[in-house]
N, C-alpha and C positions, 0 to 999 in steps of 0.2 A: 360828452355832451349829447343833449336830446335834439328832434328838431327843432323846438323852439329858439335853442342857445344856435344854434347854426345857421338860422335863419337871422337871425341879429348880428352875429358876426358877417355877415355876406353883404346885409344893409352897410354895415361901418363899412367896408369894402368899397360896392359900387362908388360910392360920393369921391373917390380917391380920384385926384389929378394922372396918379403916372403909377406903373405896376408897384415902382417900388414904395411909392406910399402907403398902395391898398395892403402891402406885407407888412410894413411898421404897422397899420392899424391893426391887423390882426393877432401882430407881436402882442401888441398894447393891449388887445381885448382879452387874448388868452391868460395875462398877468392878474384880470381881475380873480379870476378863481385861485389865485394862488397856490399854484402849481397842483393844486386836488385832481386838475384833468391833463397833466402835461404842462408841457415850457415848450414856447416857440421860441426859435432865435432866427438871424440873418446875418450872416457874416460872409464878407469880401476876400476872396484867396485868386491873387492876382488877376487873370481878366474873368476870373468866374462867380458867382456868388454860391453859398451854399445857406438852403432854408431847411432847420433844423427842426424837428417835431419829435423829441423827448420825453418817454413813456415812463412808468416802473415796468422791465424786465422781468418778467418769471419764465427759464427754460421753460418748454415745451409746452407752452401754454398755447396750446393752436387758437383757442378763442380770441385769446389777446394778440398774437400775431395776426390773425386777419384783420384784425380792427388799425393794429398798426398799417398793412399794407392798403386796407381798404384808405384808410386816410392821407397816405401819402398821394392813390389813387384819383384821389378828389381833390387836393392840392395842387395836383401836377394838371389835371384838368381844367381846375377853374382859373388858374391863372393866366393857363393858354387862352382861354374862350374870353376873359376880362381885356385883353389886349387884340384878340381875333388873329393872334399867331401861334403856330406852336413853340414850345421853347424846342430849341433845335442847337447843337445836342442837349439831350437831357439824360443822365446820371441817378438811377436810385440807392441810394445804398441802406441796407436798414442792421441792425446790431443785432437779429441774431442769425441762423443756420438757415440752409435750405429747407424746414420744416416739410410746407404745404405742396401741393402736389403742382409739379410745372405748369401743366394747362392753366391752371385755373391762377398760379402770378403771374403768367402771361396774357392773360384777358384782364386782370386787373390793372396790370405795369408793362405794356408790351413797349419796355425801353431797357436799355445796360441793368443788369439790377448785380449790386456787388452784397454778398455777404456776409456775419461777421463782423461788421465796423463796429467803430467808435459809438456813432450815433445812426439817427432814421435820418437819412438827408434829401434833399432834392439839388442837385449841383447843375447849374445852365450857366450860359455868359451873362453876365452884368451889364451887357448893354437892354438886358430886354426892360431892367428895372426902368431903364427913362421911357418907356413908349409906355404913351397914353391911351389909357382906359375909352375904351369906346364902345361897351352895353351902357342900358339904359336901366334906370328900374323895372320899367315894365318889362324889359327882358330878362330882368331877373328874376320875377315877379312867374314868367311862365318857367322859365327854368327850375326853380324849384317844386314845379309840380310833382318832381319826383326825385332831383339831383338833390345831396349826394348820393343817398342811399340803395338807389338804384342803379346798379353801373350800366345795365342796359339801356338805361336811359340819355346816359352819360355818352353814351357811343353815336348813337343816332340823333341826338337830342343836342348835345353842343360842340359836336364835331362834324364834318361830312367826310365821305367816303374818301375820298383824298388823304384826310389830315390820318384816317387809319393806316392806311396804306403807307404815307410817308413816316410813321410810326416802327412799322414792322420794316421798313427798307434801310429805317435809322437804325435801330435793334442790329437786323442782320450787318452792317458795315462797322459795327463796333464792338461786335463778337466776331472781324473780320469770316463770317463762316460763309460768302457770296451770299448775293444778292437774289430772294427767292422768284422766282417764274411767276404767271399770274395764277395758274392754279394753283397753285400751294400758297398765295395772299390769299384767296378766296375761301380756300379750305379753312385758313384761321382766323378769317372775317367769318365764316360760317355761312357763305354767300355761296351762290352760281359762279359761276365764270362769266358767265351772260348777263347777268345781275352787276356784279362788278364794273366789268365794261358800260354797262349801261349807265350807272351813277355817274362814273367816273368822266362818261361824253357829257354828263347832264352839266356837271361841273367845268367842260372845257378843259381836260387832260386825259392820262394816262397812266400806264405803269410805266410804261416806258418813259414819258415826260418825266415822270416823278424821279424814278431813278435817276436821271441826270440831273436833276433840280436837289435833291440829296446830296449825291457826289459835290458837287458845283457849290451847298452849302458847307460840307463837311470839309471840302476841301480852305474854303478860304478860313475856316475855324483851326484848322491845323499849321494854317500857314502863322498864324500869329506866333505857334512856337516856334522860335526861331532854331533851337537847338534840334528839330526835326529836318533830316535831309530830306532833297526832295522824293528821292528813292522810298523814302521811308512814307512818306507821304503818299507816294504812288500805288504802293503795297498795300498800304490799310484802305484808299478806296478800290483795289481790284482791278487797278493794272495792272498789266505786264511788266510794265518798263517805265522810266522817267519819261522817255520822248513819247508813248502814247497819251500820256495822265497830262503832258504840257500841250498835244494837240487837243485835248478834246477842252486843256482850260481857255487855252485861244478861243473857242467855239464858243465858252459860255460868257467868257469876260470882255472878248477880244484883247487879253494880255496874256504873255506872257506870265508863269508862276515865280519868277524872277522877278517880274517889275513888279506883282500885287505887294511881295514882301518885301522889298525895297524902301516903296513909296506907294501904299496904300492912299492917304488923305483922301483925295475926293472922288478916287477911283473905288474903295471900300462903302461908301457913302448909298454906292446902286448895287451893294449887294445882293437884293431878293428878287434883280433884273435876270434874266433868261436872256442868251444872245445869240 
């Protein structure tokens, strides 16, 4: 699709009630070309959903694989920005090889990206489909001065330094490979150190907030599987031990990781709270 057809598919979008409407519309919209540009789908795999964007495949076609990534790129982004959250975790996977050169899928996709699959997916939880859309036209209206096609624009233009940062902090805790320092965020924001820091106070946090704000989501998204010990849970965010991963969950929830997965209800409900 050109910009015109992308620009219309994004109008049907804004008018949506709740994220997961504005995905049925856009199911809906890509159906009119009858499959000539692709098949959208959305399908439910227990507490996650996965949004599928289904190409014709030619090996080593680097043209057409960027296009594949770049659009999963723009997917994963306008969704986050239509709702004013990130999806958190968020899962790429696309159907074919590690073709293109790392740097440049990771300033496109700085999230898990798996290789290989089935299909191009975008995989996050299913609770994000109920929360309600909250731009406006005319924020979309400026947003597309240059989104999608511009990623750089995409970066500074409907995310802030933060939502990078917890990007790259998601990334590293799911390739468990630690949790990177702030020069080396800086270095792949393409930023100062000083620069960094500075956004980052403009916004009222940190790198260090962030990481714990990370941990403290990633943690209550793992607790849902129940078949994960807590040990196992403690490993994948970069504790030590069980009893360090449950003091530091006391600090954010004020629970125990026993009682969240217990009897979550109205305790899961203040999730995006810091404590």
């Amino acid at each position: 699709m050109g910009p015109d057809e992308f620009r219309m598919l994004y109008y049907c979008m804004i008018g949506s009630a709740t994220l997961g409407q504005a995905i049925d519309r856009a199911v809906a919209f890509y159906r009119l070309f009858d499959g000539t540009v692709g098949d959208f789908s959305l399908r439910t795999v227990g507490a996650y959903v996965e949004f599928r964007m289904r190409t014709a495949y030619v090996p080593c076609d680097v043209h057409m694989i960027y296009n594949v990534l770049n659009g999963l790129s723009s997917f994963a982004r306008l969704f986050g920005w239509l709702v004013g959250k990130d999806l958190t975790p968020l899962t790429v996977k696309v159907c074919h090889g590690p073709v293109l050169d790392e740097d440049l899928v990771s300033w496109q996709l700085p999230w898990p990206v798996e290789y290989a699959a089935e299909d191009n997916i975008l995989r996050f939880p299913a609770r994000y489909l109920t929360l309600p859309i909250v731009r406006s036209p005319a924020e979309l209206d400026e947003l597309l001065g240059a989104f999608p096609f511009d990623l750089a624009a995409g970066r500074s233009g409907v995310m802030p330094a933060s939502a990078w940062v917890r990007k790259i902090l998601a990334t590293a805790l799911a390739h468990r490979s630690g949790l990177p320092d702030t020069t080396r965020i800086a270095r792949q924001l393409g930023i100062s150190v000083a620069t960094l820091k500075r956004r980052l106070g403009d916004e009222g946090t940190s790198v260090r907030q962030l990481k714990e704000r990370c941990r403290h989501e990633l943690a209550l998204d793992l607790l849902d599987d129940r078949t994960l010990p807590l040990g196992e849970i403690a490993l994948r965010l970069g504790f030590s031990d069980t009893l360090t991963f449950s003091r530091a969950f006391k600090c954010w929830t004020g629970y125990a990781p026993s009682v969240i997965r217990g009897a979550r209800g109205s305790i899961r409900s203040g999730r995006g709270e810091m404590h």
